[in-house]
ROVOSE-856956 format. One line per 2 residues: number of its first residue (from 0); for each residue x, y, z of N, C-alpha, C, CB. Coordinates in Angstrom, 1 decimal, padded with zeros to 4 digits. Glycine has a CB too. Layout:
N
NUM) X/Y/Z/X/Y/Z/X/Y/Z/X/Y/Z; ... .
//
This chain:
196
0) 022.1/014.0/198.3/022.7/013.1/199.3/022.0/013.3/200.6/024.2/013.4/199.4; 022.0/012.1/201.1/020.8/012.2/202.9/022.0/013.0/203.5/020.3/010.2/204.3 .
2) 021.6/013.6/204.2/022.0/014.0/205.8/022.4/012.9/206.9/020.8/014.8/206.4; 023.6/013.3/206.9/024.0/012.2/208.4/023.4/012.4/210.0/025.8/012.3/208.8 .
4) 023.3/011.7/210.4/023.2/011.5/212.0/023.5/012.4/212.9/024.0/010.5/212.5; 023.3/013.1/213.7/024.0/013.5/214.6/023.8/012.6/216.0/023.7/015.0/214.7 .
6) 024.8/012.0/216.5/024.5/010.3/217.6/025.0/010.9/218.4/025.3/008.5/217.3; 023.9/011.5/219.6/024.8/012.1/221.4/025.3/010.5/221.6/023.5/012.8/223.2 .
8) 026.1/010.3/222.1/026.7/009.4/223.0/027.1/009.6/224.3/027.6/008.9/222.6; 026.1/009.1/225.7/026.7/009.3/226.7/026.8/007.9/227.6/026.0/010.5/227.3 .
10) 027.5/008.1/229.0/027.5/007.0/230.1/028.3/007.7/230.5/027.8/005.5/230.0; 028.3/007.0/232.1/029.4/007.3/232.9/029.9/007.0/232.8/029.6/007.3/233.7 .
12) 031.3/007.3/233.9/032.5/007.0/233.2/033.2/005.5/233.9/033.7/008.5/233.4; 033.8/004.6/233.3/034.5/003.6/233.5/033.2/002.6/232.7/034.9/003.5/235.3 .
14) 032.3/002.7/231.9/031.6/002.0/231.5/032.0/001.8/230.5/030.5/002.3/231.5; 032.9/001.9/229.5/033.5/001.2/228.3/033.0/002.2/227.1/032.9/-000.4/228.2 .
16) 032.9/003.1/227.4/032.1/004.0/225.8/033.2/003.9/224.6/031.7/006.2/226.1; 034.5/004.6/225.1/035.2/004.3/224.3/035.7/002.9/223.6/035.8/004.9/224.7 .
18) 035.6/001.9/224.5/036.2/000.5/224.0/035.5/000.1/222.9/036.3/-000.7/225.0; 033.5/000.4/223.1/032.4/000.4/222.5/033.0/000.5/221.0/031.4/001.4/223.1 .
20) 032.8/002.0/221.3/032.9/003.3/219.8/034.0/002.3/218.9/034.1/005.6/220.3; 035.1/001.6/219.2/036.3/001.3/218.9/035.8/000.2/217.9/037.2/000.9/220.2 .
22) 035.0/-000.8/218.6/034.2/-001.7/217.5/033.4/-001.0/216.6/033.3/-002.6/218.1; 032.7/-000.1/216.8/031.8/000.2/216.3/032.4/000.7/214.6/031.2/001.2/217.3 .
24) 033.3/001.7/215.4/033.7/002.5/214.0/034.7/001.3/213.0/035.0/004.2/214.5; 034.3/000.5/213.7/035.1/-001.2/212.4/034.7/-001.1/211.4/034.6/-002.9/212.6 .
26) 032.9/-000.7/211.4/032.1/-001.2/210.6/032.4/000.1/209.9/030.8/-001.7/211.0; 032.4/000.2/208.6/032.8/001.7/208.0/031.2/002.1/206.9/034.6/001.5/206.7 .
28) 030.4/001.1/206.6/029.3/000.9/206.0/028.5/001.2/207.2/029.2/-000.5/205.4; 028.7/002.5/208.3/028.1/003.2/208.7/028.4/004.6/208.8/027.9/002.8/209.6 .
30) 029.6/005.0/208.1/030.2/006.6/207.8/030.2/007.6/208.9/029.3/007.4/206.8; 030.9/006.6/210.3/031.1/007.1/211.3/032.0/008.6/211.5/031.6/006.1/212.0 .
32) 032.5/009.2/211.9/032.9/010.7/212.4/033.1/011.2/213.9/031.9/011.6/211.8; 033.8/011.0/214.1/033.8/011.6/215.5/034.0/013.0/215.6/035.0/011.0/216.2 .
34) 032.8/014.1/216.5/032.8/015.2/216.4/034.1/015.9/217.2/031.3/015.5/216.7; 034.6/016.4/216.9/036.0/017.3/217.0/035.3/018.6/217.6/037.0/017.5/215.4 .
36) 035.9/018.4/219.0/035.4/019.7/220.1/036.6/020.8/220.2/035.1/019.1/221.9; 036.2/022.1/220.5/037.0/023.1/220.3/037.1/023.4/221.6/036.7/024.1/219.4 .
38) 038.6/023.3/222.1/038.9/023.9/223.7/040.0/025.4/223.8/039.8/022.4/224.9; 040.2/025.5/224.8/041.1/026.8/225.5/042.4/025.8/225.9/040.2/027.7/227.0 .
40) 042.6/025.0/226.5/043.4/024.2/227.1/044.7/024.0/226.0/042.5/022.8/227.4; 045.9/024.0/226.2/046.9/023.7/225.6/047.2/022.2/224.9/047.8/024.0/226.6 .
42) 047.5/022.0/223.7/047.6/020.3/223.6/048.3/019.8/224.5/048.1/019.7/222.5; 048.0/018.3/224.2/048.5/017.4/225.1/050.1/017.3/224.1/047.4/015.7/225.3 .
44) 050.8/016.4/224.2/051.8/015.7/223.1/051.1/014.5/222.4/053.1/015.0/223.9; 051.3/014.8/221.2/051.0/014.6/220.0/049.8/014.8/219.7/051.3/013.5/219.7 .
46) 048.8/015.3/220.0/047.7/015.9/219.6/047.8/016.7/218.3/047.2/016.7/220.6; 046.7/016.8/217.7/047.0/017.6/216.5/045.7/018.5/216.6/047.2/016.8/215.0 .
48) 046.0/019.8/216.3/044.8/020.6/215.9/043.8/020.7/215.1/045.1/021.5/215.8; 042.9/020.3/215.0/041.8/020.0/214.3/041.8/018.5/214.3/041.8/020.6/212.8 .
50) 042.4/017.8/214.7/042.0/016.2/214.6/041.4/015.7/215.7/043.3/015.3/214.4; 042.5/016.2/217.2/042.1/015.6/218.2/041.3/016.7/218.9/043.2/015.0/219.0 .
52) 041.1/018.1/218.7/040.4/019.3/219.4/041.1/020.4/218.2/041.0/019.7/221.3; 039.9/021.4/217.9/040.3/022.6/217.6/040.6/023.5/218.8/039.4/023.1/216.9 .
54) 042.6/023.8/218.9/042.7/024.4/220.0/042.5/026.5/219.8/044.3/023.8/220.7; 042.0/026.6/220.5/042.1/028.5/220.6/042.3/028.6/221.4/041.0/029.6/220.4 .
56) 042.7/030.6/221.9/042.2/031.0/222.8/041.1/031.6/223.9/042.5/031.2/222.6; 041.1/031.7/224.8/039.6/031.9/225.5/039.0/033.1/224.9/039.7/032.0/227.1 .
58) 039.6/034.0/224.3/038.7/035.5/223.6/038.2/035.0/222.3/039.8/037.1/223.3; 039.0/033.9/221.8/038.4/033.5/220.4/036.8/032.6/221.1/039.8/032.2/219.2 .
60) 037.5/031.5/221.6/036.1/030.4/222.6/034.9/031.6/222.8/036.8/029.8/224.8; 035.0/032.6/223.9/033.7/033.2/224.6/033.6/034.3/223.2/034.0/034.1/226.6 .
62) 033.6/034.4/221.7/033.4/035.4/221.1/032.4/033.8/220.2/034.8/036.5/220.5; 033.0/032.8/220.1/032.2/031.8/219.3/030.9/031.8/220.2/032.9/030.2/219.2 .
64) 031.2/031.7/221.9/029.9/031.7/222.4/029.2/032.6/222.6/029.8/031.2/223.2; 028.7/033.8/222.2/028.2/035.1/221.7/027.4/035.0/220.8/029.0/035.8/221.3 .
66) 028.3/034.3/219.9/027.6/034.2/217.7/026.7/032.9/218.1/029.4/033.4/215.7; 027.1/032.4/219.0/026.0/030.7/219.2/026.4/029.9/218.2/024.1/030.6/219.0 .
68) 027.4/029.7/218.2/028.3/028.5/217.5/028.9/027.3/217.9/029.0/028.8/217.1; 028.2/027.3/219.1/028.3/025.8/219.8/026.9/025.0/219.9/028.7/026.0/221.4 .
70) 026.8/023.9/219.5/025.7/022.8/220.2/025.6/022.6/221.3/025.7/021.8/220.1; 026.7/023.1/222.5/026.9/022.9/224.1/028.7/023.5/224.3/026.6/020.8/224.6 .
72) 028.4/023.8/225.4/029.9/024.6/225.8/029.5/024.1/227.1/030.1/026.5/225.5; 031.1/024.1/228.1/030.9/023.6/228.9/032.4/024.3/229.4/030.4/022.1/228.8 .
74) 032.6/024.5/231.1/034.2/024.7/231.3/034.5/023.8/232.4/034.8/026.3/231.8; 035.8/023.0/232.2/036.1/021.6/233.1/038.1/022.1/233.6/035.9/019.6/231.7 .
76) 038.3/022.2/234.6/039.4/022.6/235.4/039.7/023.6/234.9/040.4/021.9/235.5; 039.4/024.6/234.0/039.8/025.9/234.5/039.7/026.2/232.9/041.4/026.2/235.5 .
78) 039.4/024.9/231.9/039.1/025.3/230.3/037.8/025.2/229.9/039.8/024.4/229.4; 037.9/026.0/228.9/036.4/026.0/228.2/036.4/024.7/227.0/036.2/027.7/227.4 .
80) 035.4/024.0/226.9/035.4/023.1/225.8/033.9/023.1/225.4/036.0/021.5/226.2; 033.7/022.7/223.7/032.7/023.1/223.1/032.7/022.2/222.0/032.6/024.5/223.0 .
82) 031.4/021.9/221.5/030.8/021.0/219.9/031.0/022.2/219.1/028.8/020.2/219.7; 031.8/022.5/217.5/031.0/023.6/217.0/030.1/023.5/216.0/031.7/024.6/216.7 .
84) 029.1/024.4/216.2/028.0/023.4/215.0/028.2/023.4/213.2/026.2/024.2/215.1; 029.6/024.6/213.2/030.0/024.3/211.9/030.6/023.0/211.5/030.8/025.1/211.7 .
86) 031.4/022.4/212.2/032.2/021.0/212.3/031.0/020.3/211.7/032.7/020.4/213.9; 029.9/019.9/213.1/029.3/019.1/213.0/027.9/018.6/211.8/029.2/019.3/214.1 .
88) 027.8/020.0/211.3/026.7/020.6/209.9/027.8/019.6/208.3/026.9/023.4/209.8; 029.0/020.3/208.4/029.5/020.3/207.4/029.4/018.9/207.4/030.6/021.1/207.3 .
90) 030.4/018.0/208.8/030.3/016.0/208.3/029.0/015.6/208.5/031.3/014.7/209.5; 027.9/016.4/208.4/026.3/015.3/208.3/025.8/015.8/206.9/024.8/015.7/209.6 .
92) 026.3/017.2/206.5/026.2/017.6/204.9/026.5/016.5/204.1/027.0/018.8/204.5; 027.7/016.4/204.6/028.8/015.3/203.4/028.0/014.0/203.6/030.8/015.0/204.0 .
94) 027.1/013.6/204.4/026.9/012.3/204.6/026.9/011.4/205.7/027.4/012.0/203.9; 028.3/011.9/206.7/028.8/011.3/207.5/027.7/011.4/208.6/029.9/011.7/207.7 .
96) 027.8/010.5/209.7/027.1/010.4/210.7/027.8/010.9/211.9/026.7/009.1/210.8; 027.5/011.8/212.4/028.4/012.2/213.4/028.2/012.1/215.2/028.5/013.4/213.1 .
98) 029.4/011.4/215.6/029.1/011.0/217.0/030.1/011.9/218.1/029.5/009.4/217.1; 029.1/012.5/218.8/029.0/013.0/220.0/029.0/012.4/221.3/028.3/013.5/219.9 .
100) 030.6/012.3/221.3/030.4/011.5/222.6/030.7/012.6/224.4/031.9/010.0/222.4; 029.5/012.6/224.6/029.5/013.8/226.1/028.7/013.5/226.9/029.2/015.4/226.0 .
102) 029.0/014.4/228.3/028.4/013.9/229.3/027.0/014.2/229.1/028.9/014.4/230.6; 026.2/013.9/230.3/024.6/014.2/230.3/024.6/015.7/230.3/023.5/013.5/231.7 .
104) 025.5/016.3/231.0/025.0/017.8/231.2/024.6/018.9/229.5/026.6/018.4/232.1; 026.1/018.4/228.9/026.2/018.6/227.7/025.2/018.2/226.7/027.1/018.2/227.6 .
106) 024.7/016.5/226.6/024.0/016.4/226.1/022.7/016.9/225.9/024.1/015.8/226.3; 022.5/017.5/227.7/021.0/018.0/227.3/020.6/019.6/226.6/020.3/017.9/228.5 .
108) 021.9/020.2/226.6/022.2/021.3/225.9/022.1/021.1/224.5/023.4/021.7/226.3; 022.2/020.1/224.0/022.2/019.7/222.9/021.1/018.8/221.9/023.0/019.2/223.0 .
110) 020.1/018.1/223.2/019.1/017.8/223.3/017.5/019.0/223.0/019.4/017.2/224.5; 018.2/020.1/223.7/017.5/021.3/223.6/017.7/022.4/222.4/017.9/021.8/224.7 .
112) 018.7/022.1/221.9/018.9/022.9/220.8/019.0/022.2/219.0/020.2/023.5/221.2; 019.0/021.0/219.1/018.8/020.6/218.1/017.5/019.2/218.0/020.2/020.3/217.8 .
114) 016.6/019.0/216.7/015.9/018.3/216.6/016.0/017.2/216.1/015.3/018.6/216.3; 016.8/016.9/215.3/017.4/015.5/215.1/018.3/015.2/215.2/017.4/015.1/214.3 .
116) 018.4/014.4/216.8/019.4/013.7/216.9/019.3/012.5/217.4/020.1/014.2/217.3; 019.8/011.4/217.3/020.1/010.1/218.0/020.5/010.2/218.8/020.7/009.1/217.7 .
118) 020.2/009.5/220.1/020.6/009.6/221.4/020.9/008.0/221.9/019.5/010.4/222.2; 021.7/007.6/222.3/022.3/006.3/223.0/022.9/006.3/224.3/023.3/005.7/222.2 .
120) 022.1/005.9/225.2/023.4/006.0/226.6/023.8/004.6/226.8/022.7/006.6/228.3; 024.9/004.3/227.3/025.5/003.0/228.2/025.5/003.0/229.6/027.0/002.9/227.9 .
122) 025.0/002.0/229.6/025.0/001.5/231.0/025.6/000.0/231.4/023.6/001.4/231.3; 026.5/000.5/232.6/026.6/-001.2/233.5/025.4/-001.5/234.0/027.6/-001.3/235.0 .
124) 026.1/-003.3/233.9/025.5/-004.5/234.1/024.8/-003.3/235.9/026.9/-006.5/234.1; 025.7/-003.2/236.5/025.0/-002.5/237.8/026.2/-001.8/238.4/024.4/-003.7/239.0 .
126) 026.2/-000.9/239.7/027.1/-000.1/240.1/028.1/-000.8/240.6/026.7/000.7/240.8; 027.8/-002.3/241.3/029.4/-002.7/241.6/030.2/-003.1/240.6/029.6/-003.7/242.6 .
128) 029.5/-003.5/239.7/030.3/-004.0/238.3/031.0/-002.6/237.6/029.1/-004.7/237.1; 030.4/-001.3/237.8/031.3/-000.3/237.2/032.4/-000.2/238.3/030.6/001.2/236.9 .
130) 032.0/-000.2/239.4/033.1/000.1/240.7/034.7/-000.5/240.1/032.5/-000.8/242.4; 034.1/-001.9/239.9/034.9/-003.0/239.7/035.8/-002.3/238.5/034.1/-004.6/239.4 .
132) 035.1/-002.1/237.5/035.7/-001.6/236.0/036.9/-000.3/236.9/033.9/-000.6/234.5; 035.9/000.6/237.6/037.2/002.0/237.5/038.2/001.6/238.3/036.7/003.8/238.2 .
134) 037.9/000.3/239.8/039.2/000.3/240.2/040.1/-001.3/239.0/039.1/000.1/242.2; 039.9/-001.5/238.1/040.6/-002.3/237.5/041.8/-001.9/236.9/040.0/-002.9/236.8 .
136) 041.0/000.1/237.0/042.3/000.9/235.8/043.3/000.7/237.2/041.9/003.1/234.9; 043.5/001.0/237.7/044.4/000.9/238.8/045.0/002.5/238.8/045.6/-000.5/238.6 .
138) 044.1/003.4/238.4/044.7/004.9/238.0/044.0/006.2/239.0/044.2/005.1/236.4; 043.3/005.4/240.1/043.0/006.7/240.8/042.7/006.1/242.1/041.8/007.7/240.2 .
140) 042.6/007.3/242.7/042.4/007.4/244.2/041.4/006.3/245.1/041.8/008.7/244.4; 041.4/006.3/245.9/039.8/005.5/246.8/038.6/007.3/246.8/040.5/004.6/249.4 .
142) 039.0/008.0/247.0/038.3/009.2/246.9/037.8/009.6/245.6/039.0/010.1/247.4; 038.6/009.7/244.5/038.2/010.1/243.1/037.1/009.1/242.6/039.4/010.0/242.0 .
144) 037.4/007.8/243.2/036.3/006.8/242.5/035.3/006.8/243.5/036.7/005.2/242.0; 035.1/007.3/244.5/033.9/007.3/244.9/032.9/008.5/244.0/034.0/007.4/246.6 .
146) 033.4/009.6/244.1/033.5/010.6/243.5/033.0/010.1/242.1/034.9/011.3/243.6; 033.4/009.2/240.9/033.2/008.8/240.1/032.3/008.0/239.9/034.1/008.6/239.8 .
148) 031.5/007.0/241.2/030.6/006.3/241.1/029.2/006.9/241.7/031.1/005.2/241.4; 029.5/008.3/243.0/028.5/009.0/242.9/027.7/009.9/241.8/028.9/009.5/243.7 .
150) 028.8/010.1/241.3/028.4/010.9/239.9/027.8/009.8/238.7/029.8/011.7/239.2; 027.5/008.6/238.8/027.6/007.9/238.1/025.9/007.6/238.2/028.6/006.9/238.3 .
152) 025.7/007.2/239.7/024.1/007.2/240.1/023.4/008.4/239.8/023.9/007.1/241.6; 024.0/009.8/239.2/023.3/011.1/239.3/022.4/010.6/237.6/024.8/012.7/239.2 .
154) 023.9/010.1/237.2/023.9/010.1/235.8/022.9/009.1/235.2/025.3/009.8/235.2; 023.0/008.0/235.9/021.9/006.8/235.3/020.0/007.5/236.0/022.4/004.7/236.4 .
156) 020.1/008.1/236.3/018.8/008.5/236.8/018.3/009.7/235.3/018.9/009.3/238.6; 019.0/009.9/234.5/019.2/010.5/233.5/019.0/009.5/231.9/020.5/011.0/233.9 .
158) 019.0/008.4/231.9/018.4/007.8/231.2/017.3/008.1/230.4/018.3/007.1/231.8; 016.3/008.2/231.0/015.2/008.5/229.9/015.3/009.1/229.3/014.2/008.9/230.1 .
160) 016.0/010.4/229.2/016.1/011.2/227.9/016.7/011.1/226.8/016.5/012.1/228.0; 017.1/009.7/226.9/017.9/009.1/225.8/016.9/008.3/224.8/019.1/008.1/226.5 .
162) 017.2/008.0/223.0/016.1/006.9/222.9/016.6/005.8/223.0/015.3/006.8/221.8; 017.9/005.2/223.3/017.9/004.2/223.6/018.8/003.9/224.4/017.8/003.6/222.9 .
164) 018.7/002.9/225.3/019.6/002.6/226.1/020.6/001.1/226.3/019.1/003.0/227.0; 021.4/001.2/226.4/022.0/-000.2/225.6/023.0/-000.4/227.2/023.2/000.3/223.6 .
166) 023.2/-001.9/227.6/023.6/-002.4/228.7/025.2/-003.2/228.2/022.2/-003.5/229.3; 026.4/-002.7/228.5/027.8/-003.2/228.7/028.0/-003.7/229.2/028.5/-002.9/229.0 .
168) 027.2/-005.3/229.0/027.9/-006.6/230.0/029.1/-007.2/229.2/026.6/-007.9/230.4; 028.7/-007.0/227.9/029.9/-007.8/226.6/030.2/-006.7/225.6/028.9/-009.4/225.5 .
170) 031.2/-006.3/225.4/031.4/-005.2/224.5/031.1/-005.2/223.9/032.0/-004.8/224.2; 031.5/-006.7/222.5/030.9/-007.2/221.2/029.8/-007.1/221.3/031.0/-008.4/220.8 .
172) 029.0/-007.4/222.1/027.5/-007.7/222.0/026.6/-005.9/222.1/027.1/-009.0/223.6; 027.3/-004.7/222.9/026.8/-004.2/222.9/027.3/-003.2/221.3/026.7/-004.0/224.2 .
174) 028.1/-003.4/221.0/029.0/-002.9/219.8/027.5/-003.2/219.0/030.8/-003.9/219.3; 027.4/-004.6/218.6/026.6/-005.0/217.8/025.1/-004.1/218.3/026.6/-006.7/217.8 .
176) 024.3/-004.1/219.0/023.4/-003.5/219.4/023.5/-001.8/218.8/023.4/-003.8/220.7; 024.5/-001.2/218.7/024.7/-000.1/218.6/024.8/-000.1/216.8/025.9/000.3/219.5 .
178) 025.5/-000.7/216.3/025.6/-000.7/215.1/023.8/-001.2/214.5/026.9/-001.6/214.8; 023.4/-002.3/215.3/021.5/-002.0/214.9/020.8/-000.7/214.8/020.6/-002.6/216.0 .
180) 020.8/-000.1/215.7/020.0/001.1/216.5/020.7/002.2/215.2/020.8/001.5/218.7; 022.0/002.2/214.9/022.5/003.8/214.3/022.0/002.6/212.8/024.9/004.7/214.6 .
182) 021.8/001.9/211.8/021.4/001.3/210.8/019.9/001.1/210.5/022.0/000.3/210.7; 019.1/001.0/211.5/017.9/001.3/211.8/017.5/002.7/211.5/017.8/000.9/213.1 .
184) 017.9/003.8/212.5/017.8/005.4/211.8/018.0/005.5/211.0/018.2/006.4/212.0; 019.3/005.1/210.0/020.1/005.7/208.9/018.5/005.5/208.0/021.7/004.7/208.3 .
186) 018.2/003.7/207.9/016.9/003.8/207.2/015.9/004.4/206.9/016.5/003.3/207.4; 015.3/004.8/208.6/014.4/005.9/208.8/014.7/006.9/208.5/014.1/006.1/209.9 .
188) 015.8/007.5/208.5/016.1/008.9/207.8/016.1/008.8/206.3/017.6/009.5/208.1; 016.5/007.8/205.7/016.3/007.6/204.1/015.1/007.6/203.9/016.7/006.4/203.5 .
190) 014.2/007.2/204.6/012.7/007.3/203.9/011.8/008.3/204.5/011.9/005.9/204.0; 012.1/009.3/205.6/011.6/010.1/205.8/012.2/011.1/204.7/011.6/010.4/207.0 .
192) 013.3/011.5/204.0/014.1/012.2/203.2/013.4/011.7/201.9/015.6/012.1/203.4; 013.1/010.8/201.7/012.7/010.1/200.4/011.4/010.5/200.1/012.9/008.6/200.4 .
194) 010.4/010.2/201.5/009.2/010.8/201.1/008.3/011.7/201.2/008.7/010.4/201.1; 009.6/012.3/201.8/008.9/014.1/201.6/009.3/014.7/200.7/009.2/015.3/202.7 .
//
């Protein structure tokens, strides 16, 4: 059986990654997987352990990151969160293609430690058009989203290290683009696997 994908997925935030992924994983004749990160943090309500995060404690977390059993670890308000590369080994064993959806920081941790992987970033049409997107949620501050669109210019200068980069002016349209790009590799990986 081929080996699945491992697909970083990044953009900033208010760019639609998730609405993206949502079409994407329609298509099932791509054996999508969303990689399941392991934090310190308490669940939310209704979360489930192992579906939506493998939750632990922080002596279990900083003893995984010791053995190097993360693809990237990272700590965000006061929790630790992490890829583990057992998760992510076992659904590309089975076949599955597995998507990694994280920031650039992360990614390049991940970029650095592993050799095959797909890489896809999203991008807005341009910065006032994301502006427009984060204040449409009508969910945060005039300060948080400046905050959110400064970090956004950090992030698009970050581009190149991606192999491809795909533009969110139409969801559908970039959905479709994505589903090219991850069917395109799948191929390439079949016939590099095939003729060696």
């Amino acid at each position: 059986m081929k080996k699945g994908l491992l697909i970083v997925y990044s953009g900033p935030s208010g760019v639609g990654k998730g609405t993206i992924l949502k079409e994407v994983f329609k298509d099932e004749s791509l054996k999508l997987v969303y990689s399941v990160s392991m934090t310190t943090r308490s669940p939310r309500e209704g979360e489930v352990d192992g579906v939506n995060y493998f939750f632990v404690d922080e002596l279990y977390f900083k003893e995984k990151i010791a053995q190097g059993a993360f693809l990237e670890h990272a700590v965000f308000v006061g929790n630790y969160y992490g890829t583990p590369v057992e998760f992510v080994e076992k659904e590309r064993e089975k076949g599955n293609n597995v998507i990694l959806e994280i920031e650039v920081q992360g990614a390049k941790q991940v970029m650095e430690r592993v050799d095959d992987y797909l890489s896809i970033f999203i991008v807005p049409p341009s910065l006032e058009e994301l502006e427009k997107r984060i204040r449409g949620r009508k969910s945060e501050s005039d300060e948080v989203i400046a905050q959110r669109i400064a970090k956004a210019e950090v992030e698009l200068q970050e581009t190149h290290l991606y192999d491809y980069v795909v533009c969110n002016d139409k969801v559908e349209e970039a959905a479709e683009q994505i589903k090219e790009i991850i069917r395109k590799e799948m191929t390439k990986q079949f016939e590099t696997e095939f003729y060696n």
